[in-house]
C-alpha positions in Angstrom: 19.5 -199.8 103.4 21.4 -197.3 105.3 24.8 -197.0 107.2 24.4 -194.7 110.5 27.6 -192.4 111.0 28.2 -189.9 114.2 29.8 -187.0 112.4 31.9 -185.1 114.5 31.6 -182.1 111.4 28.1 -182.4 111.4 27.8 -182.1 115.3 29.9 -178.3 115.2 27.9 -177.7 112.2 24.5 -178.1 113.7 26.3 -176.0 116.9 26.9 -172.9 114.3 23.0 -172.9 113.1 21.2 -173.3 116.7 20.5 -170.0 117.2 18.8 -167.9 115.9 15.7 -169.6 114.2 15.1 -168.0 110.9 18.2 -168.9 109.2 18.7 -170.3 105.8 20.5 -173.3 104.9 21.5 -174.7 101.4 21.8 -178.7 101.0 23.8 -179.2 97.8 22.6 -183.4 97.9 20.0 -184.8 96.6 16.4 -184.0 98.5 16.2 -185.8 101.8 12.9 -185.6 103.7 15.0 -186.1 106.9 17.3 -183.0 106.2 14.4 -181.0 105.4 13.0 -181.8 108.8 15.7 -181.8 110.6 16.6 -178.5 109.3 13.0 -177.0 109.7 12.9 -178.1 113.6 15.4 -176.2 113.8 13.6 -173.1 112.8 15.1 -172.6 109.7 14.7 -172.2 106.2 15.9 -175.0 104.1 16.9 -174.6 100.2 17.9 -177.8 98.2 20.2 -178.0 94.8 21.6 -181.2 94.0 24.6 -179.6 92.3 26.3 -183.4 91.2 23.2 -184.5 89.0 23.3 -180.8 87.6 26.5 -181.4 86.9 26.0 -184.3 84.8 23.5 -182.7 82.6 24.7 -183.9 79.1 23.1 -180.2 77.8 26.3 -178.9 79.6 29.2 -180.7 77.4 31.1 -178.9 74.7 33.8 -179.9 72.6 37.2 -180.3 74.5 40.2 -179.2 73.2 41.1 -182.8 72.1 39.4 -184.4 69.0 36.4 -185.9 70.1 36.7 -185.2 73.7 34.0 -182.9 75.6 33.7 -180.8 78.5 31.4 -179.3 81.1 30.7 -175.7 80.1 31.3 -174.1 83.2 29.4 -170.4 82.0 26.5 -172.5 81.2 26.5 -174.5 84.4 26.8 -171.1 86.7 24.3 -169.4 84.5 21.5 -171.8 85.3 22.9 -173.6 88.9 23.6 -172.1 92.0 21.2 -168.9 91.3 21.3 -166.9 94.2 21.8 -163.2 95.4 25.2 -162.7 97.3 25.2 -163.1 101.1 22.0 -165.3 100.7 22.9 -168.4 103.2 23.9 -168.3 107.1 24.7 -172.2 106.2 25.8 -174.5 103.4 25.7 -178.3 103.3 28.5 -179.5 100.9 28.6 -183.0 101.5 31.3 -185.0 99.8 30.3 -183.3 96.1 33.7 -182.0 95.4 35.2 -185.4 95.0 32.3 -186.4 92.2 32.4 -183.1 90.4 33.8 -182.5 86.7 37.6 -181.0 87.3 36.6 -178.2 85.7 33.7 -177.2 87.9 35.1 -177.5 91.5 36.5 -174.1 91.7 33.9 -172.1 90.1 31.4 -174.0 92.7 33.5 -173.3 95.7 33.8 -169.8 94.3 30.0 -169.3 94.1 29.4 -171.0 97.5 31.6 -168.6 98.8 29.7 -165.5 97.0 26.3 -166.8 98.2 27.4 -167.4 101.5 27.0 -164.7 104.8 30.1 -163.2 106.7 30.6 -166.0 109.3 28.5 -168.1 107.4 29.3 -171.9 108.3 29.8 -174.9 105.6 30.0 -178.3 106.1 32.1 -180.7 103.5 33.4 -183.9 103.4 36.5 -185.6 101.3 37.6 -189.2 100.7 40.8 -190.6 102.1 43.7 -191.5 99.9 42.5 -195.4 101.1 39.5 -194.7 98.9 39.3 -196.4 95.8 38.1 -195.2 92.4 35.4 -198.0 92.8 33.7 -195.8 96.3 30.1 -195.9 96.0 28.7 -192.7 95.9 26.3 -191.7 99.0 23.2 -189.7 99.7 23.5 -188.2 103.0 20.5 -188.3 105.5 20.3 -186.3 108.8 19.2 -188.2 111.6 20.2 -186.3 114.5 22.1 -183.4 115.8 25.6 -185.6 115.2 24.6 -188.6 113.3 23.8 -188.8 109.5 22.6 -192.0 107.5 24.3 -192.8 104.5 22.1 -194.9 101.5 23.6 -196.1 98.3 22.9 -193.5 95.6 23.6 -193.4 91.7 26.5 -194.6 90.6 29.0 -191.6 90.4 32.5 -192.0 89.9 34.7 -190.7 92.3 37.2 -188.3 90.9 39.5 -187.2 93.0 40.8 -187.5 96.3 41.4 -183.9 98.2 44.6 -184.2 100.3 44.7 -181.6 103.4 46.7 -178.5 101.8 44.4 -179.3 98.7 41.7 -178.6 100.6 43.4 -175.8 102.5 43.7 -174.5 99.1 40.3 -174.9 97.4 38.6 -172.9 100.2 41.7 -170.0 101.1 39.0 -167.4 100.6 37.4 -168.9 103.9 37.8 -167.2 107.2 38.5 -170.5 109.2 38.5 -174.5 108.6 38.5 -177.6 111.3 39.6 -180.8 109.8 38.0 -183.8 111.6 38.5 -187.8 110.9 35.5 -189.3 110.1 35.0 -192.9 109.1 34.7 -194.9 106.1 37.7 -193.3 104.5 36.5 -190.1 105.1 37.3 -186.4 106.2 35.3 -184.0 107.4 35.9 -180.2 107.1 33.6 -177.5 109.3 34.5 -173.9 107.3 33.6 -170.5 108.6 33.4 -167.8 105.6 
């Protein structure tokens, strides 16, 4: 089943990639046939790298610094995610990944994004509220029109953190420009210009 949203993020994101056609765009969720041709009847290019179940790769864990604890090995993660020549996107889809990543891997991803994104180059990202609850399912994200998505039920993903405003602010300083709009369901949404 899935939950239709208007997205006021998503409808100044889709404002940023109109024109012109040829323009490439990176979804960070998981493949969505609805992205893809939503995306495409745009006129543009669309790349797809679901970055969380990358991130969740058990190849990627290394001992922690506590006894018997483990960690995501973040060299090894950028080595083999996230391959792409600098400059490479006029557009990024984010999602809501940030808030499901491993601690250790949000700023190195933001960093990247940021490296393999163009000048002016537009992202769109999404945080939890504070009102969220460890227990928030974790969502696929499904384009259905120019400022509507569809959210289905994914994989069970623990939510790990919830972004406050100057957090976010913070995470993404490197970026030209952000636009905080309220969204529903506990959420935030955040339209960033590089």
């Amino acid at each position: 089943m899935r939950l239709a949203r208007r997205s006021a993020g998503f409808s100044h994101f889709t404002r940023t990639i109109l024109c012109p056609d040829g323009q490439k765009v990176l979804d960070l969720g998981p493949t969505s046939s609805s992205n893809i041709n939503f995306i495409t009847g745009l006129g543009h290019k669309i790349y797809n790298e679901d970055v969380l179940i990358a991130a969740t790769d058990s190849r990627l864990l290394i001992p922690g610094p506590e006894e018997g604890s483990t960690v995501v090995d973040v060299e090894r993660f950028l080595a083999e995610d996230l391959q792409y020549e600098s400059e490479s996107f006029d557009a990024v889809l984010l999602w809501d990944v940030c808030d499901y990543l491993p601690e250790s891997l949000v700023k190195p991803v933001v960093e990247r994004i940021y490296q393999i994104t163009k000048p002016r180059g537009s992202l769109l990202a999404f945080f939890h509220t504070r009102d969220a609850g460890p227990e928030t399912p974790y969502f696929r994200y499904h384009i259905k029109s120019e400022d509507m998505v569809e959210l289905q039920q994914g994989p069970h993903f623990k939510l790990q953190r919830v972004f406050q405003n100057r957090h976010v602010e913070k995470l993404f300083h490197d970026f030209a420009s952000l636009k905080f709009f309220i969204g529903r369901e506990n959420m935030r949404e955040v339209l960033l210009l590089r």
